[in-house]
C-alpha positions in Angstrom: 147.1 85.5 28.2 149.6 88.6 27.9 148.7 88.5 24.3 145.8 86.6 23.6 146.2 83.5 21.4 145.7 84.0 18.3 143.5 81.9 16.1 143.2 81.1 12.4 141.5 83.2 10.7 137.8 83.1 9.7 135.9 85.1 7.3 133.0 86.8 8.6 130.4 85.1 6.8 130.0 81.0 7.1 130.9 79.5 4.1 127.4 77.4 4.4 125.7 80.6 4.7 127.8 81.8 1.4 126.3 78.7 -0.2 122.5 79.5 0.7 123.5 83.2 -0.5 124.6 81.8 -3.5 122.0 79.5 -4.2 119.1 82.1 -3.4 120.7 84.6 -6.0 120.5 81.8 -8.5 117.0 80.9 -8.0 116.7 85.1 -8.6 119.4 85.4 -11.9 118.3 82.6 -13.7 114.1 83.1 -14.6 115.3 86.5 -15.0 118.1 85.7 -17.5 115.7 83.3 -19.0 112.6 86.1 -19.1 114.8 88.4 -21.1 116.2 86.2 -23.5 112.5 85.7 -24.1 111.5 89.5 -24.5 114.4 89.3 -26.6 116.7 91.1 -24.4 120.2 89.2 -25.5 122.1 91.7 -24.0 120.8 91.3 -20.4 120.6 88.2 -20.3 124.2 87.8 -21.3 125.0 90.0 -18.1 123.6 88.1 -15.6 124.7 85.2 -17.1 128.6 87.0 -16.9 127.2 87.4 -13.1 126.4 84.0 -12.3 129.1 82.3 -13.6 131.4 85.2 -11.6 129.6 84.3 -8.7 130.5 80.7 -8.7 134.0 81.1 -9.8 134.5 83.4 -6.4 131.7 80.8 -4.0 134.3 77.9 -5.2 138.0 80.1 -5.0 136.7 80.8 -1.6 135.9 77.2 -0.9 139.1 75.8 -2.1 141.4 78.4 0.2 138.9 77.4 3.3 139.7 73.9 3.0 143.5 74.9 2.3 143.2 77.2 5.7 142.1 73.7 7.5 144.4 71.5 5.8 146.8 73.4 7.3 145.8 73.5 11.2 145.0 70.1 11.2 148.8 69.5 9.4 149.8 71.9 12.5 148.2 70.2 15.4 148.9 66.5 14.3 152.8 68.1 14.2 152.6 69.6 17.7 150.5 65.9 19.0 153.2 64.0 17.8 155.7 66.1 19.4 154.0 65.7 22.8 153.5 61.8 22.5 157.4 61.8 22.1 158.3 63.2 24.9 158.5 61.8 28.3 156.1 62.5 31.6 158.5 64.5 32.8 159.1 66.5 29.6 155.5 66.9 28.8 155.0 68.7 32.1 157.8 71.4 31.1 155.9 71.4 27.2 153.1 72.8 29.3 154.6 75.3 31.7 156.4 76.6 28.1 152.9 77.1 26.9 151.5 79.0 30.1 154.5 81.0 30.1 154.2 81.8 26.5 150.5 83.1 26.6 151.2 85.2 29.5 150.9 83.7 32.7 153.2 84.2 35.8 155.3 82.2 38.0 154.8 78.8 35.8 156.4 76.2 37.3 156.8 72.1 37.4 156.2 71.0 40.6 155.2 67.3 39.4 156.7 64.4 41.2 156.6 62.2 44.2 154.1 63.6 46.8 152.6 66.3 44.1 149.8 65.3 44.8 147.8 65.8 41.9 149.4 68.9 40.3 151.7 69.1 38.2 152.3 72.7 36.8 150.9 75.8 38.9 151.1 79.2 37.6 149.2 82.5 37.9 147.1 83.1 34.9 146.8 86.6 33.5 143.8 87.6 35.0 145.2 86.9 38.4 143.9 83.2 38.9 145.2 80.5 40.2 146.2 77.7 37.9 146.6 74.3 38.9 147.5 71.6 36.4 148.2 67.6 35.9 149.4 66.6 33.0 149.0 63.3 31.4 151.7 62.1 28.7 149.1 59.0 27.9 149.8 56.8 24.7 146.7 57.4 22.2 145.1 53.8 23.1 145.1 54.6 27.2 142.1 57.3 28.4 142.0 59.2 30.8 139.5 58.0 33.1 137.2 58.8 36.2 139.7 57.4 38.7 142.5 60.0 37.6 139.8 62.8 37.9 138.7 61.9 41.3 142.5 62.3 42.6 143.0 65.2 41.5 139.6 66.6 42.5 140.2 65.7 46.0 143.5 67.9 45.8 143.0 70.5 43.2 140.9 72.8 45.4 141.3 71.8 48.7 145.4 71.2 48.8 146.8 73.7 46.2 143.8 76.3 45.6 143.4 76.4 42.9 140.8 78.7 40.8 141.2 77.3 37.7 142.1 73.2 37.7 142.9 71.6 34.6 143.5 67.9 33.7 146.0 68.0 30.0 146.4 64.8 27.8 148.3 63.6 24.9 144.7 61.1 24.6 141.6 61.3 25.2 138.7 61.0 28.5 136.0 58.7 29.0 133.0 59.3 29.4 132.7 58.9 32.9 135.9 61.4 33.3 134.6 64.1 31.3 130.9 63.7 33.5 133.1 63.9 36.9 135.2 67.1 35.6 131.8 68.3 34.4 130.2 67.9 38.1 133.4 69.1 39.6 134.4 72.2 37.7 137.2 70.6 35.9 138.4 71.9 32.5 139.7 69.2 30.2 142.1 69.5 27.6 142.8 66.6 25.3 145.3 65.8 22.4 143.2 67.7 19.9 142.2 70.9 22.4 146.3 70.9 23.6 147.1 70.8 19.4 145.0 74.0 19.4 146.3 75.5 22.2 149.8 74.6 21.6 149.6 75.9 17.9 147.3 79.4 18.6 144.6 78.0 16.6 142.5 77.2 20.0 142.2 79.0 23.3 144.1 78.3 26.2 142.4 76.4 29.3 141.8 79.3 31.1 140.3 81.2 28.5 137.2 78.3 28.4 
């Protein structure tokens, strides 16, 4: 992309690996705490008390706004899949050129329709690749399966050249689908990768 997208952002250390952090300086703090209220140290002891109870109050503030952060993309992308499934064939195709054109690709255009022949948006990604698209504006109960895959694998490459070939979906792929793109260098994007990618908070396909 011309600028990159940009995701959500994520603190550098996992909050599981806070946790364990956490947990190992309690296993430290406590017999310590304990040993000098033994030895009659009151004082101490009152400090790392002060220190464990800090720590927790942080481990669970830190928590609570990671699970806002989420709440908050997933609120985002079920928005922008909505949007999509509202919109028709036609519409979703231009929805998808927008998105190339807005993370820097060139020449985006629709060129979806009778005798396309599989593609549906071309474009020239940033790094000077080819892009070839079909897009499929599917209800959430209809998949994409291995059938739509293999047509536009027979034309992808061979009829528009393309470098990068990319199957887009408002639903989901079978199994067998996702083993075909697999086999033939296909990159998939369903409802919940296009949510990312149509909000920032995922890559675009030809970032994968």
């Amino acid at each position: 992309m011309g600028a990159p997208a940009r995701r959500t952002t994520q603190s550098a250390t996992p909050a599981g690996a806070v946790g364990c952090l956490y947990a190992a300086g309690a296993g430290v703090l406590i017999p310590a705490m304990l040993l000098m209220w033994a030895d009659g140290n009151g004082a101490g002891a009152l400090i790392l008390l002060v220190l464990l109870a800090a720590s927790s109050i942080a481990l669970g503030r830190r928590r609570a706004r990671q699970a806002a952060e989420l709440r908050h993309v997933r609120m985002l992308q079920s928005t922008e899949v909505a949007r999509y499934h509202a919109m028709n064939p036609r519409e979703f195709e231009h929805a998808v050129a927008f998105l190339c054109e807005r993370d820097g690709c060139q020449g985006a255009q629709v060129v979806g329709g009778a005798g396309d022949l599989g593609a549906d948006v071309v474009a020239t990604a940033p790094d000077g690749r080819r892009l070839v698209i079909q897009c499929k504006r599917y209800g959430p109960t209809t998949k994409v399966g291995s059938p739509d895959l293999q047509r536009f694998g027979g034309t992808c490459y061979s009829v528009h050249g393309a470098q990068v070939a990319v199957v887009v979906t408002t639903s989901v792929f079978t199994k067998p689908a996702a083993q075909y793109a697999v086999n033939s260098g296909i990159r998939l994007f369903d409802e919940a990768a296009l949510a990312a990618w149509a909000t920032r908070t995922g890559p675009a396909p030809w970032l994968l």
